[in-house]
C-alpha positions in Angstrom: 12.6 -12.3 -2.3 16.1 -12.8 -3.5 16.4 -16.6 -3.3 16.4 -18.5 -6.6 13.8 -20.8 -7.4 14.9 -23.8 -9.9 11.3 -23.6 -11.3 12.6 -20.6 -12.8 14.3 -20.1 -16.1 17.8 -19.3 -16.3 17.3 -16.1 -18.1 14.9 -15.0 -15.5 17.5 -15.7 -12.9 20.3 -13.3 -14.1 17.6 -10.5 -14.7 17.2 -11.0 -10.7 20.9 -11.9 -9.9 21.2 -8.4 -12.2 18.3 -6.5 -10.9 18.5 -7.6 -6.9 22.2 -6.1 -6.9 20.6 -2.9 -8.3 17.7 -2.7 -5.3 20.3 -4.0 -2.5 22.8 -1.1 -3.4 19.5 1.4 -3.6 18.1 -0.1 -0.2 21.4 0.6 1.0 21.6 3.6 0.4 18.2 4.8 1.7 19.8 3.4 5.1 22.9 5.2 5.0 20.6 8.3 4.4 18.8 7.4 7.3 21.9 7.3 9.3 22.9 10.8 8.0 19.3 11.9 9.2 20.0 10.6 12.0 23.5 12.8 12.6 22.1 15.8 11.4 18.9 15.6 14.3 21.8 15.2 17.2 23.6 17.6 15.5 20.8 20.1 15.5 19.9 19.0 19.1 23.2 19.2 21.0 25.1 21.5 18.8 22.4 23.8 17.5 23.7 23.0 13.7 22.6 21.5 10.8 24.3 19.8 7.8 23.3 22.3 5.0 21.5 21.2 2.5 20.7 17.8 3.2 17.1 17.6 2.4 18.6 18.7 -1.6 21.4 16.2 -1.1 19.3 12.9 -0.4 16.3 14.1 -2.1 18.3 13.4 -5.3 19.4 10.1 -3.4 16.3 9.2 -2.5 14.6 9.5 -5.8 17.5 7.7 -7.9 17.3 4.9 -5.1 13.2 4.4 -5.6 13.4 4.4 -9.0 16.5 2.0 -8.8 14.3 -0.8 -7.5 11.6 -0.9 -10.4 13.8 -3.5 -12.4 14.2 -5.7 -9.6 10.3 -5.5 -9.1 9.6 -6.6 -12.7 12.6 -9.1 -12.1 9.9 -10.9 -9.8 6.8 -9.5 -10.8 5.7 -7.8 -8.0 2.9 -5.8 -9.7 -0.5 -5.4 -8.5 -3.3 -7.5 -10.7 -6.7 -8.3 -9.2 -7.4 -12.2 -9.7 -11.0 -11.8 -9.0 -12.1 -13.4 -12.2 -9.0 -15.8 -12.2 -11.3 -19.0 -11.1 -13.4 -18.4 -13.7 -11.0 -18.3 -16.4 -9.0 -21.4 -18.0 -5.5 -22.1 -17.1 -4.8 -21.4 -20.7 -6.5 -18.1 -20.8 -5.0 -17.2 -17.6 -1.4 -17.9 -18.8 -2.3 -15.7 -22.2 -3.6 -13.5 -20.0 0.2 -13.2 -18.3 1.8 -12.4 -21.4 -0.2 -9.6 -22.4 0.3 -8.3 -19.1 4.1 -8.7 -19.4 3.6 -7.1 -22.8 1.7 -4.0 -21.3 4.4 -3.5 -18.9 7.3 -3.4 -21.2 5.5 -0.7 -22.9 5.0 1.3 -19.8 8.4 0.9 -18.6 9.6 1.7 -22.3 7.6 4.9 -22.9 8.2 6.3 -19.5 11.8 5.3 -20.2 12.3 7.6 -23.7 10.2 10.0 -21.9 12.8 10.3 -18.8 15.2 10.2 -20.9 13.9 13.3 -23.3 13.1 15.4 -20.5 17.1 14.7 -18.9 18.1 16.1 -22.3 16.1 19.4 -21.8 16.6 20.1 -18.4 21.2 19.5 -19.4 19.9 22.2 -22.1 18.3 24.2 -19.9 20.7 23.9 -16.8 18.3 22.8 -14.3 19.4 23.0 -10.5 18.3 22.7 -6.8 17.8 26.1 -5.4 20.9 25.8 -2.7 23.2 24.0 -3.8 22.7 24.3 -7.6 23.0 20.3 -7.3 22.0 19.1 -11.3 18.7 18.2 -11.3 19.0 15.8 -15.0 21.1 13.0 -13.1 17.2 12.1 -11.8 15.4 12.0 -15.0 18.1 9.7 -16.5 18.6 7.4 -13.8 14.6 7.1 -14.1 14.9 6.6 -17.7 17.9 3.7 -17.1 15.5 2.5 -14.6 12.8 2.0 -16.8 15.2 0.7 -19.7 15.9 -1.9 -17.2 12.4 -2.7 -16.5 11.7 -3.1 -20.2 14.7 -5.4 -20.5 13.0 -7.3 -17.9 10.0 -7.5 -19.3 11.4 -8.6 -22.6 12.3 -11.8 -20.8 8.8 -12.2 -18.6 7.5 -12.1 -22.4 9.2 -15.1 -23.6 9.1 -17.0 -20.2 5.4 -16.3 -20.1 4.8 -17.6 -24.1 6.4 -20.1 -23.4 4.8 -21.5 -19.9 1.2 -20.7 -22.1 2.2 -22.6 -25.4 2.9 -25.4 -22.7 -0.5 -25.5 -21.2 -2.9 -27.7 -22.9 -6.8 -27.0 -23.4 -7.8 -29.7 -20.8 -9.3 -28.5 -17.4 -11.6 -25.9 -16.3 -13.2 -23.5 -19.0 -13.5 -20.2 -19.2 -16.6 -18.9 -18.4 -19.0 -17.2 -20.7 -19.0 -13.8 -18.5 -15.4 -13.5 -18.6 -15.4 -14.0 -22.7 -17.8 -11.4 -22.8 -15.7 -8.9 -20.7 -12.6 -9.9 -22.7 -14.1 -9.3 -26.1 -15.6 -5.6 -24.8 -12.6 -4.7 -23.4 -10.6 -5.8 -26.5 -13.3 -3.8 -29.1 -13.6 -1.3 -26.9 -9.9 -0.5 -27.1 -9.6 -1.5 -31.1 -12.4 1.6 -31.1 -10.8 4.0 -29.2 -7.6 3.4 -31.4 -9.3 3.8 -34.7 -10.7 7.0 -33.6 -8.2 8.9 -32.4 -6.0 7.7 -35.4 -8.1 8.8 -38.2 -10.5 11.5 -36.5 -8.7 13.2 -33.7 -10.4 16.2 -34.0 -13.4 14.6 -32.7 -12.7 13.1 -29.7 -10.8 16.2 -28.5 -14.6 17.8 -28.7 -16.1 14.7 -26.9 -13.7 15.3 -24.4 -13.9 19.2 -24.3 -17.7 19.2 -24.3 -18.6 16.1 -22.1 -15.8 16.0 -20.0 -18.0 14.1 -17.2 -18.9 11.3 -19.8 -15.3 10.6 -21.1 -14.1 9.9 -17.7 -17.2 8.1 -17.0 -16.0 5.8 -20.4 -12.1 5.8 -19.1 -13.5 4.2 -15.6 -15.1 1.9 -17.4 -12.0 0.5 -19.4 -10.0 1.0 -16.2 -12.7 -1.7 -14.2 -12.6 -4.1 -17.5 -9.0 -3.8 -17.1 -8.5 -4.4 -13.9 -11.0 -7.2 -13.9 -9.2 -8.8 -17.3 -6.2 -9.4 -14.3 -3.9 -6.0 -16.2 -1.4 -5.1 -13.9 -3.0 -1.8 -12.7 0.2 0.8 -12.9 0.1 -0.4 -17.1 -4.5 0.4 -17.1 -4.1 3.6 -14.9 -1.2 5.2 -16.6 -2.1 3.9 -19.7 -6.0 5.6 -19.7 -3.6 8.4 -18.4 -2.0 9.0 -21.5 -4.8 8.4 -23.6 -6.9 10.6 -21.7 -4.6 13.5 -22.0 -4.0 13.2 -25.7 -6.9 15.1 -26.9 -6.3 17.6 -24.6 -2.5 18.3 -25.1 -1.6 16.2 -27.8 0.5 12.6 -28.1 3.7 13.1 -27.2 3.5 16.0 -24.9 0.6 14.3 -22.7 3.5 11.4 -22.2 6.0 14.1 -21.3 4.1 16.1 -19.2 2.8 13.3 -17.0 6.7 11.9 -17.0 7.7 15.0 -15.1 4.9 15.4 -13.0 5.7 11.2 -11.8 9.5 12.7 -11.7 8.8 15.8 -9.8 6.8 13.9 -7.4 9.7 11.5 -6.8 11.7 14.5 -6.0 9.5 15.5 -2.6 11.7 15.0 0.3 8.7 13.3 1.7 8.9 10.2 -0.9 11.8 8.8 1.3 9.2 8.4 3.9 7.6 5.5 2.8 10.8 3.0 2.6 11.9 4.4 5.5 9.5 3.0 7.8 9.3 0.0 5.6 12.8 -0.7 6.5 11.9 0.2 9.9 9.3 -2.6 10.1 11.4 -5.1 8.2 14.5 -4.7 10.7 12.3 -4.9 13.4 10.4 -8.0 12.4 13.7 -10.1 12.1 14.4 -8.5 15.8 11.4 -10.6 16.9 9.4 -8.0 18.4 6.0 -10.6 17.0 6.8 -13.0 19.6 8.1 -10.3 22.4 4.7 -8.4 21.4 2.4 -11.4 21.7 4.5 -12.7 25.1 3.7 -9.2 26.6 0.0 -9.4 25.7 -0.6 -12.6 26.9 1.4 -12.2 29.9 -0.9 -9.3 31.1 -3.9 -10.7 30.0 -3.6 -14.1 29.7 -5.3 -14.6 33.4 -8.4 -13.5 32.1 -11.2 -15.8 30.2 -10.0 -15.8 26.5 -7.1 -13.8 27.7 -5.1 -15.1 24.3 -7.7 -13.4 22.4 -7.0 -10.1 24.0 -3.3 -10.6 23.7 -3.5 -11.3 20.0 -5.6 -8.1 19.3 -3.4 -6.6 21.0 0.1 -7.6 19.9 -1.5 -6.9 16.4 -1.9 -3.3 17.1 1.8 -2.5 18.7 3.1 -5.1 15.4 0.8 -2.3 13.0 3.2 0.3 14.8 6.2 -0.7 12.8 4.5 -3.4 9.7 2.0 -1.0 8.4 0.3 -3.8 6.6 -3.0 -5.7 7.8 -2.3 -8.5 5.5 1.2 -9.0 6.8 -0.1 -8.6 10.3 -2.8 -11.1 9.4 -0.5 -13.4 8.1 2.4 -12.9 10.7 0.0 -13.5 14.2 -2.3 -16.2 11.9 1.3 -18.3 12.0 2.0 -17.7 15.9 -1.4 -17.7 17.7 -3.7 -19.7 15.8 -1.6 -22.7 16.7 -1.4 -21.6 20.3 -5.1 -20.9 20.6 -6.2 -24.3 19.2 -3.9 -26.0 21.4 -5.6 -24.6 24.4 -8.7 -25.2 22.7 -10.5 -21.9 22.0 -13.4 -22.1 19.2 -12.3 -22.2 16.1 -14.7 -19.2 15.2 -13.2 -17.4 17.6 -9.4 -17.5 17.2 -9.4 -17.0 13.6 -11.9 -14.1 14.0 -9.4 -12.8 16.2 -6.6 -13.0 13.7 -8.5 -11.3 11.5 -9.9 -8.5 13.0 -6.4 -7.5 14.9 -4.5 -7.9 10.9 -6.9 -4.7 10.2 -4.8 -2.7 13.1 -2.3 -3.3 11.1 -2.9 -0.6 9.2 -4.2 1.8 11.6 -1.8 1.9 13.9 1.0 4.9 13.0 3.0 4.3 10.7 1.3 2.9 8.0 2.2 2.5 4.7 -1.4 3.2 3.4 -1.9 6.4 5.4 1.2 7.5 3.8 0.1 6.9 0.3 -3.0 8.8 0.6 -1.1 11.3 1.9 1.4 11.9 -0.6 -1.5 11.1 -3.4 -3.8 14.1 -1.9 -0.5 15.9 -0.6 -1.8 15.9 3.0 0.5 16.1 5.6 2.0 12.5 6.6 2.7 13.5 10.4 -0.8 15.0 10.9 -2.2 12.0 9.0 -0.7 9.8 11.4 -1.2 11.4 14.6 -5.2 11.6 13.4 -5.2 7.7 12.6 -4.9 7.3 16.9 -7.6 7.8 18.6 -9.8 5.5 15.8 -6.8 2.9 16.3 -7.5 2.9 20.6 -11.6 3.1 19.8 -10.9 0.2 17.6 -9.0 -1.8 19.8 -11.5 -1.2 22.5 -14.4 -2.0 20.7 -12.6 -5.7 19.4 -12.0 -6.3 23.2 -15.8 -5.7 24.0 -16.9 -8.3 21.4 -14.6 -11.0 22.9 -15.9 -10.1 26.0 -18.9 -10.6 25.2 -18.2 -13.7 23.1 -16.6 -15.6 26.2 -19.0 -14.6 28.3 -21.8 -15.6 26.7 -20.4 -18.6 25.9 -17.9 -19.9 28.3 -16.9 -22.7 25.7 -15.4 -20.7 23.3 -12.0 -19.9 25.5 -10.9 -21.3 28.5 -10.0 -19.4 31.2 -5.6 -19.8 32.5 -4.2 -19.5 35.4 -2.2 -15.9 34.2 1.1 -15.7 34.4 3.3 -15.2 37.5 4.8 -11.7 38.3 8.3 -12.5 37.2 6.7 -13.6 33.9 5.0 -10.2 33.5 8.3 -8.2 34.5 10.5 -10.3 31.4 7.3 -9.6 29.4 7.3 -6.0 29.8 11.3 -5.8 29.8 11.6 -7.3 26.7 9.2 -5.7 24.5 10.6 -2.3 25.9 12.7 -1.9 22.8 9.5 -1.8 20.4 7.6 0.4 23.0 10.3 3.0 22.8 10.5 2.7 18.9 7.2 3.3 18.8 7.3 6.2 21.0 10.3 8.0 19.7 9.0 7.9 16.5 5.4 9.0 17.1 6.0 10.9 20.2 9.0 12.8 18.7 6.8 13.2 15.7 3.7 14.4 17.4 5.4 16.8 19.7 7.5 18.3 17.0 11.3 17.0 17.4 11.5 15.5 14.0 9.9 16.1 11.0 8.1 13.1 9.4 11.1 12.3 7.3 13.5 12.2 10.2 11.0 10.5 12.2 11.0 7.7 9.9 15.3 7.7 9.1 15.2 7.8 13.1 12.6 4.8 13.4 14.9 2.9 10.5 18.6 3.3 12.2 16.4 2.5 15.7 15.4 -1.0 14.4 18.7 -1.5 12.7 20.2 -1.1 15.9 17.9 -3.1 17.9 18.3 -6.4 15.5 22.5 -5.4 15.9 21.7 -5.7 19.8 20.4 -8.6 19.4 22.5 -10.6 17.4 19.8 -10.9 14.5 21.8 -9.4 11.7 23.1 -12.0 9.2 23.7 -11.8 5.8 20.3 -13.9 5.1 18.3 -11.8 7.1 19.7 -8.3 5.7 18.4 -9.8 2.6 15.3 -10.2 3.6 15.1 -6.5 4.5 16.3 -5.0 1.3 14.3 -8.0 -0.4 11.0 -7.2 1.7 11.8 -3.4 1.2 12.4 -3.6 -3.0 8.8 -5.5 -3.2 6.8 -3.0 -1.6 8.6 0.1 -3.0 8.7 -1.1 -6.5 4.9 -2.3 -6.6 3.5 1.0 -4.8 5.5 3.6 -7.1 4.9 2.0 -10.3 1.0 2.3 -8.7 1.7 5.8 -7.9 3.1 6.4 -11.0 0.4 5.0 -13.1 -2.3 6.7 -10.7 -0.3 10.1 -10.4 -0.6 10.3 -14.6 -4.1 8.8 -14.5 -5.6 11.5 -11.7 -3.5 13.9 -13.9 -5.7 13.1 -16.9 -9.0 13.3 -15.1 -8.3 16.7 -13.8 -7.3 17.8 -17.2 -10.9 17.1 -18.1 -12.1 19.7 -15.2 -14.8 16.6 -14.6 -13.9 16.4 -10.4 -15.1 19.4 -10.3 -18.2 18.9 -12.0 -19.0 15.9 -10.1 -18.5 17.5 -7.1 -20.8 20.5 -8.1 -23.1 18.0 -9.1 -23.7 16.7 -5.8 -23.3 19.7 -4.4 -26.9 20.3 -6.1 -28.6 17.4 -4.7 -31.3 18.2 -1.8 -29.6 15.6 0.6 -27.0 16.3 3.4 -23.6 15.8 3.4 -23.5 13.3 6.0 -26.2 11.1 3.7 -23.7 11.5 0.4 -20.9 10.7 2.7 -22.7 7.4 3.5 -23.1 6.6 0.3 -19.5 6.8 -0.5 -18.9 4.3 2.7 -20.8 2.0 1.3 -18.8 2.1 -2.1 -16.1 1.8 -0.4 -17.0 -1.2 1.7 -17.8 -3.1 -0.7 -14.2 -2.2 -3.3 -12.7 -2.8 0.3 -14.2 -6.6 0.1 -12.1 -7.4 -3.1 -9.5 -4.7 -3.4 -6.6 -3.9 -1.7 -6.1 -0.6 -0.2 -3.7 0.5 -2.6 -5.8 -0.2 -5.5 -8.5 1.4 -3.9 -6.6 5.1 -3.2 -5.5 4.6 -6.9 -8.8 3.9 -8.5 -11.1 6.5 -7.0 -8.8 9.3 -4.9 -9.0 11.4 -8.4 -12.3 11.7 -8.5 -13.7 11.6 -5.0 -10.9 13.7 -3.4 -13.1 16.7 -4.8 -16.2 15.7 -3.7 -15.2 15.6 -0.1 -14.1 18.8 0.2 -16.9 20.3 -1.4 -18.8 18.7 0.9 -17.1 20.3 3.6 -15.1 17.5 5.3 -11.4 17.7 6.4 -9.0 15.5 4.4 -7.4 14.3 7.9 -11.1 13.2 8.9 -11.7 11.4 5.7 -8.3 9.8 5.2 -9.0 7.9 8.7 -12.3 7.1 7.5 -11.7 5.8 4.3 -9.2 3.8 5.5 -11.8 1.7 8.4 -14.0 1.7 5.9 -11.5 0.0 3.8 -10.3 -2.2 6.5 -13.3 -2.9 7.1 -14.3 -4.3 3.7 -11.0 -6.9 4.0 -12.9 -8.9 6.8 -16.2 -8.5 5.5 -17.7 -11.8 4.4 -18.0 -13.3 1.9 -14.8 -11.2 -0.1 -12.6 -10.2 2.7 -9.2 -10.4 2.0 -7.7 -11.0 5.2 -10.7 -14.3 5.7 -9.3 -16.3 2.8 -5.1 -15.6 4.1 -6.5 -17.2 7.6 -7.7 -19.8 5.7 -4.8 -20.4 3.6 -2.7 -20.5 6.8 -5.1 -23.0 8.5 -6.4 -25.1 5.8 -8.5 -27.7 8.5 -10.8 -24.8 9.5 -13.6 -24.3 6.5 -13.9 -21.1 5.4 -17.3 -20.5 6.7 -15.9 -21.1 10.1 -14.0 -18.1 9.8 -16.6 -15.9 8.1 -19.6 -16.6 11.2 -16.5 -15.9 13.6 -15.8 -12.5 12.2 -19.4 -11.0 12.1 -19.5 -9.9 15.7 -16.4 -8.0 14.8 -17.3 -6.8 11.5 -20.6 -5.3 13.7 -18.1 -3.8 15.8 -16.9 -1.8 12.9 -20.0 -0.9 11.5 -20.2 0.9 15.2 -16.9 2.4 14.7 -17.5 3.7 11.7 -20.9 5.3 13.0 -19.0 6.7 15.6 -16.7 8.6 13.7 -18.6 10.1 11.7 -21.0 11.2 14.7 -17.4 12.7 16.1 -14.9 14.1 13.6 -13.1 15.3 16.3 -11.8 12.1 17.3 -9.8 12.3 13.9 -8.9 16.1 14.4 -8.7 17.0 18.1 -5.1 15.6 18.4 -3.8 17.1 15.4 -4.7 20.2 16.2 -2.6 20.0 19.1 0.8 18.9 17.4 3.9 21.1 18.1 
């Protein structure tokens, strides 16, 4: 992330020289927290101490260093914009499209900014302060506020960079099509409306809102979908509809403030540090080379058997979801290493990038994972139970993608050969040297599961575990430790500006009590639960088709978080679910995500190669999905055992 690209303008390349210092110290200091974790557990462990206070100490740290990273993510412009419509729409519009994108984000970043920086000024006047300690709680709200400043400076120089690439763009090329005009020109009167209305009649929208709560959040999903598909960053729509949701209830300026300190508080759960934790985890032990050591061991094991690379890619991609979290980036990572490999022994086409595929969608199944930890801290689940329940669907999953290449090589011998296996000496380096990610993996689940760590240590112990293992092995170099705090900034600072657009946007809709009417809505249909809930799993197959997960907690946990438990279902159970389902979408043809990054990593294979590859397995999840919701307990049996 940090390397400078000469296509760049100079003034955008000191706002990241600037801004990349900023996330590396932050970064930083999330690992030295980790490390004092760490002391504290063996501490508690062999001395039967504790360091007092800790979890009040780095919770401040740990909030300062998240917010820290925002300016280097609008440095780079790591936001999250869905391009659906993008080949549809001129390179001209596109590029006009960019700037008022950069132009919605300096006003997020500059009203959350004076916001912050407001409510510092009250809590100094009010002498906030942690409850041990009496730590000061107003250095958080101002370092947010300098954060956001930042950002906005940031974005002040995306503006001009982005006028300026757009004024260069002439009108030749494609044109934009007539659908996305039309969406552009609603979306644009549709917000000119809104604007006139609650400048000159306030009074009346607050009864709109008031009356027909159920409608006006029906009318703020609908600007938030022409939003996201006019390519908006989605942090700006969500927190934006936010803001103007809550105005009619609670007024302009305290709607901003209120959601500011709810984003704030939520910065401040100790459970926040979670999520770059693990990240950092995954990023130290990627550069340790545990992809190669994972895929060595898999085929080594099963390499004897007919399409035994197929196996050992599935299954290397489920022990890489252990510490990546991401099925892109596991998609991505084993499309590179075994696609080659598998064409050179010559398996089918339709078969090794099926493979890829399918095994990218462990990736975020497998404990930890960075989306299981969102929707937990979104519907304020617990993280380690979360985890522990996402198991047993991650094992059924991985046996039901070995049963369709079974079937596929066995049915038709042509499609992998069949190798001679690999000797026993082979096996034992195999297994020797992927023992380091094994024991990760089982410290930091097993220690979580049977109730040594909390989640939050779990993940500082996983982090100074993988730090140590690329030490060992001689992979830490000044290059490489900036690709781990460079990998680390882009992830954090996309997903909290998402959380903080979607904490003020859920905010707003539960202001307008209209959840809860939804909910009681369907609770008065004549139909079962289990039908409704199908319904809903067929929504979300098809947002999972062009969305990514993220986006898809975001858009719709507000509103169908109530519905589910009205309807009786147990949040561990349905966070599992939703999340197959999901997955599920991303290699479901003709939209799935993870088809068109196979494709972009092996250009000579046509796309619908890869889409009739992956229907066997998309099958397979249809029958995993089926299966768990025939038998919640596979999601709840084995947290209900935890320690």
């Amino acid at each position: 992330m940090f390397a400078s690209s000469q296509s760049v303008p100079v003034v955008a390349q000191r706002a990241r020289r600037v801004t990349g210092v900023i996330s590396i110290l932050a970064i930083a200091s999330v690992l030295l927290g980790a490390m004092t974790i760490v002391v504290d557990v063996l501490m508690r462990w062999l001395l039967g101490q504790s360091i007092f206070a800790l979890n009040e100490i780095l919770s401040i740290v740990f909030a300062i260093a998240v917010a820290a990273t925002i300016p280097a993510g609008a440095a780079y412009n790591v936001n999250l914009r869905l391009d659906l419509l993008a080949h549809l729409t001129s390179p001209r519009v596109n590029a006009w499209l960019n700037v008022i994108s950069a132009v919605s984000l300096l006003v997020f970043f500059g009203v959350i900014g004076v916001s912050a920086w407001g409510i510092g000024l009250q809590k100094v006047a009010q002498g906030s302060f942690t409850m041990l300690l009496r730590l000061p709680l107003h250095p958080v709200y101002f370092a947010v506020a300098l954060a956001m400043f930042a950002g906005a400076l940031v974005q002040i120089t995306a503006i001009y960079v982005a006028v300026q690439q757009a004024r260069a763009i002439g009108r030749e090329g494609r044109k934009t099509h007539l659908a996305v005009i039309a969406l552009l020109t609603i979306l644009a009167v549709s917000m000119g409306m809104l604007s006139f209305l609650m400048a000159t009649n306030m009074g009346a929208v607050t009864n709109f809102v008031l009356l027909h709560p159920s409608a006006a959040v029906l009318c703020g999903f609908a600007l938030l979908w022409l939003g996201v598909f006019a390519q908006l960053p989605l942090a700006t729509v969500t927190a934006g509809l936010g803001v103007v949701g809550a105005m009619p209830v609670v007024g302009g300026a305290a709607s901003v403030d209120t959601m500011t300190s709810e984003a704030i508080t939520f910065l401040l759960n100790p459970q926040v540090a979670t999520l770059p934790l693990f990240l950092i985890m995954g990023a130290f032990a990627v550069i340790s080379g545990i992809s190669s050591d994972l895929f060595r061991l898999g085929d080594a094991l099963l390499g004897r058997f007919r399409g035994g690379l197929a196996y050992a890619t599935v299954a290397a991609c489920a022990g890489f979801g252990a510490v990546s979290g991401n099925s892109l980036v596991t998609s991505a990572t084993f499309g590179r290493m075994a696609l080659p490999e598998m064409k050179k022994l010559g398996y089918a086409p339709t078969l090794s990038t099926a493979t890829v595929a399918a095994g990218g969608t462990l990736g975020a199944l497998v404990p930890p994972s960075g989306v299981i930890i969102l929707f937990a801290l979104l519907t304020q689940e617990s993280i380690g139970a979360l985890f522990i329940a996402a198991l047993l669907p991650a094992i059924l999953a991985l046996v039901l993608y070995f049963a369709v290449i079974f079937c596929i090589v066995t049915l038709n011998a042509e499609a992998a050969p069949k190798s001679a296996g690999a000797s026993g000496r082979e096996i034992w380096d195999a297994v020797v040297t992927a023992l380091p990610v094994m024991g990760l993996f089982a410290i930091v689940i097993g220690g979580l599961y049977g109730g040594l760590f909390t989640v939050t240590e779990s993940a500082a112990v996983g982090a100074v575990a993988a730090f140590a293992l690329a030490l060992f092995r001689g992979r830490l170099t000044r290059a490489s430790l900036l690709s781990v705090f460079g990998e680390t900034t882009t992830t954090v600072a996309m997903i909290y500006a998402l959380v903080f657009g979607g904490l003020i946007f859920a905010f707003s809709v539960n202001l307008t009590g209209a959840p809860d009417l939804v909910a009681g809505w369907i609770a008065s249909i004549d139909a079962r639960p289990v039908v409704i809930l199908m319904v809903l799993i067929c929504i979300y197959l098809l947002l999972g088709s062009v969305m990514d997960s993220f986006a898809v907690m975001i858009i719709t946990l507000p509103v169908v978080t109530p519905i589910i438990l009205d309807l009786g279902y147990d949040m561990l159970f349905w966070g599992v679910l939703m999340l197959v389902v999901v997955e599920t979408g991303m290699i479901t043809p003709p939209f799935g995500m993870n088809l068109f990054i196979l494709k972009s990593i092996d250009p000579e294979e046509g796309l619908g190669t890869v889409m009739r590859g992956v229907l066997p397995f998309v099958i397979a999840d249809f029958v995993k999905i089926v299966i768990l919701v025939a038998f919640p307990v596979l999601s709840l049996w084995l947290p209900s055992t935890m320690n």
